[in-house]
N, C-alpha and C positions, 0 to 999 in steps of 0.2 A: 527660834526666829530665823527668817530668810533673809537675805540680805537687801532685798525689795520693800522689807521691813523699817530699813533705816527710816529713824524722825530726823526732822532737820536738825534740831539742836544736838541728834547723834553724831552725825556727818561733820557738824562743824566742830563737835568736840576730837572727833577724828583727825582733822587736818589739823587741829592744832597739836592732837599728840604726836603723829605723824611723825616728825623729824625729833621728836624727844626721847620716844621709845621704841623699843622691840613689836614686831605684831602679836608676842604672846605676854607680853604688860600689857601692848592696848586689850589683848584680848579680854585680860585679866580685869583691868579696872572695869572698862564696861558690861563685861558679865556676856561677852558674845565665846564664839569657837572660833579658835585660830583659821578653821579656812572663812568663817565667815567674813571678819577683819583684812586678810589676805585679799579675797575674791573685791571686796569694795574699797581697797586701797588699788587697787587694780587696773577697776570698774571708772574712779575717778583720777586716775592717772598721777597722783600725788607722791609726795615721800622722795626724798633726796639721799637722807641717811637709813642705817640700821639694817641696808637690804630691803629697804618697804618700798623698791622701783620697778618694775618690770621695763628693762631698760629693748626698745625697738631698734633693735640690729637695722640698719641701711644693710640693705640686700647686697652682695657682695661683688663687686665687680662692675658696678655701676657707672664710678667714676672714670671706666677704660672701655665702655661698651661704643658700638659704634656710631651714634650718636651722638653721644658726647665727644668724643673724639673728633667728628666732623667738626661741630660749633666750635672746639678749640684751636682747629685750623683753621675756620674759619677768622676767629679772633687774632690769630697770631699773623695772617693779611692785615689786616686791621694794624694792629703794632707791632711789628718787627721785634723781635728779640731771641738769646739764645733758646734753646729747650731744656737747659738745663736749669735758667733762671727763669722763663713760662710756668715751669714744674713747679716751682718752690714755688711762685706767686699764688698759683690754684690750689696748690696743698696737693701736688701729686707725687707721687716717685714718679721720679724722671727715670728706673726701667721701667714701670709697668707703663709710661708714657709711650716712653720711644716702641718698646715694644708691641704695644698696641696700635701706632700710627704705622709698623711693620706692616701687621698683619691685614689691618685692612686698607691702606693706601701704601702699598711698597715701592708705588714710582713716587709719588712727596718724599717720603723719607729719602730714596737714593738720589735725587736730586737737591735735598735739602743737604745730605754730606757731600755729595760732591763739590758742591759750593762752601759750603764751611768748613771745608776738611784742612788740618793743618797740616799734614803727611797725605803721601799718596795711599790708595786702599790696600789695607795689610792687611792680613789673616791675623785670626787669632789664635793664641798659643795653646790654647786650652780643646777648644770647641772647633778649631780647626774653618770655621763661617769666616768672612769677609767682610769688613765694615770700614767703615771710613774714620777714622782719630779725628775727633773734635777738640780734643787739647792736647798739649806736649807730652803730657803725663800719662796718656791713655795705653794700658797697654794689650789689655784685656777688650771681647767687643762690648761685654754689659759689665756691671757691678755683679751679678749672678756667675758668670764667667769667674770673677776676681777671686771672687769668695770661695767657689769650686776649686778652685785649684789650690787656694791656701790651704782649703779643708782635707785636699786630697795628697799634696804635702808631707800635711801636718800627722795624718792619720793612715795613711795609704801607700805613703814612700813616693806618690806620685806613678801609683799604678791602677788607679780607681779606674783609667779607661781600657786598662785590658782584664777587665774582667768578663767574664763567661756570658757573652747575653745581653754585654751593657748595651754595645751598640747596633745591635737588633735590635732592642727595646723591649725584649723577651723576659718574661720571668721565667725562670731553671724549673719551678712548682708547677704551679699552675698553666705555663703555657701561654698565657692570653699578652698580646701586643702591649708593653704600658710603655714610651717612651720616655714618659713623667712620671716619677715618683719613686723610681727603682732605688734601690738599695743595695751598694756592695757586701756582699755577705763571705765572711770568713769561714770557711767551710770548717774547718779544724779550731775555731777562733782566735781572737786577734791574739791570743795571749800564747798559743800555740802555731801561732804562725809569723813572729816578726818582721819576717819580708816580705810578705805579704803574697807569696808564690800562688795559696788556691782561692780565688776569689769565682764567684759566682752573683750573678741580678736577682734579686725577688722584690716582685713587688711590694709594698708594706704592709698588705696582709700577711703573705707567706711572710715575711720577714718576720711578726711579727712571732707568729704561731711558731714559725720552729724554734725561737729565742724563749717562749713561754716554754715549750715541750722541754725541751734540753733543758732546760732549770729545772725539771721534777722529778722525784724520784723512781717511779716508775720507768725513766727510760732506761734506767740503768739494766731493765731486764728482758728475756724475749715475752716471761710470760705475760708481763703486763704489757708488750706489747699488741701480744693474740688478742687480749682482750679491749685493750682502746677501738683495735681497728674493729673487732665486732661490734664495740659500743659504736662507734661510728657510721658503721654500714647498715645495721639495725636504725638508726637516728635518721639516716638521710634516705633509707628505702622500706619503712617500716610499713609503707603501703602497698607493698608488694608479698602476695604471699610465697612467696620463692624463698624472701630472708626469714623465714617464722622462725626455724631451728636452725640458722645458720652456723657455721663455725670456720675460724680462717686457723690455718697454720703457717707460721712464720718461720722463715730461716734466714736468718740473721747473714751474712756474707760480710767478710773485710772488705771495707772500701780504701780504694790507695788512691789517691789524686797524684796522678803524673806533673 
């Protein structure tokens, strides 16, 4: 049976199983297929418990688009108040707040700290930018800042910015511009490098790939390495008859990080 199938007394006996069981017990007792049950618990939007929801993500970045952003400035003429208590009222983070009313109103924002500011405008310690301290306590210019720097501290010795490429915004790999989302990478790993002397950027692909590769056994050797990278160049040019019978040879070199 199709799911277009359902009788009404099916559908209501549905939504009452719904929050009680599994979609493969409803599927069970009513004598349907799990995607059938699945597709028309779906279809009518029902089911709280069990996993029987198809929960509709809010598109993401909604609440900081520019837009939105206008009408909350707009609002906050309307009522005066901090940005940091506006944020909590609308249910925002007060960074991706502020940082949003940066980017697309960057004279409101510098004249909104100029006016609020309780110190003159300092730099920040971490990210080296300019902002204006809205509290005593501010030392940092975002909470992202704060955190950055605890994490880079905690794990980095507080060397995470002189790493190879960070502040180009370059991955070491692949090359291509990422400002965001770089990753300090331990050439020799963290465990063999405590002070963290050879650091290098990748993005978190590459990151992730050479963290996979180096976990496996194969690298340990040149010939398995001959062979990934023909598996590889076969894979990515197999539509080229040039690679038909290709073959790479490898020579392995010591690498020293200065």
């Amino acid at each position: 049976m199709e799911s277009s199938d359902w009788s009404d007394a099916e559908v209501e006996q549905l939504k009452a199983l719904v929050n009680e069981m599994t979609i493969a017990q409803i599927a069970n007792r009513l004598g349907r297929t799990y995607n059938s049950v699945a597709l028309k618990i779906s279809r009518l939007g029902i089911g709280t418990n069990w996993g029987n929801r198809q929960v509709k993500k809010k598109p993401k970045g909604i609440k900081y688009s520019k837009p939105k952003i206008t009408e909350y400035l707009e609002l906050l003429e309307q009522e005066p108040m901090s940005l940091n208590k506006f944020a909590k009222h609308h249910d925002l983070k007060t960074d991706n707040f502020t940082n949003a009313i940066k980017r697309y109103y960057p004279e409101w924002m510098e004249a909104y700290g100029s006016q609020n500011s309780v110190r003159p405008k300092t730099k920040c310690p971490y990210c080296g930018d300019e902002y204006w301290p809205l509290t005593h306590r501010q030392i940092f210019c975002t909470k992202k800042c704060a955190d950055d720097n605890r994490s880079d501290q905690g794990y980095f010795g507080g060397r995470r910015r002189e790493t190879i490429g960070w502040a180009d915004g370059i991955c070491q790999l692949c090359n291509q511009h990422t400002p965001k989302g770089l990753s300090s990478h331990h050439i020799r790993g963290k465990e063999n490098d405590p002070d963290n002397d050879h650091l290098i950027a990748l993005c978190s692909g590459c990151h992730n790939i050479v963290t996979l590769v180096a976990g496996r056994r194969f690298a340990a050797t040149v010939e398995s390495w001959e062979v990934l990278i023909q598996l590889v160049l076969l894979r990515k040019n197999g539509h080229d008859p040039a690679y038909k019978g290709v073959f790479t040879k490898v020579e392995i070199l010591p690498v020293i990080a200065e």
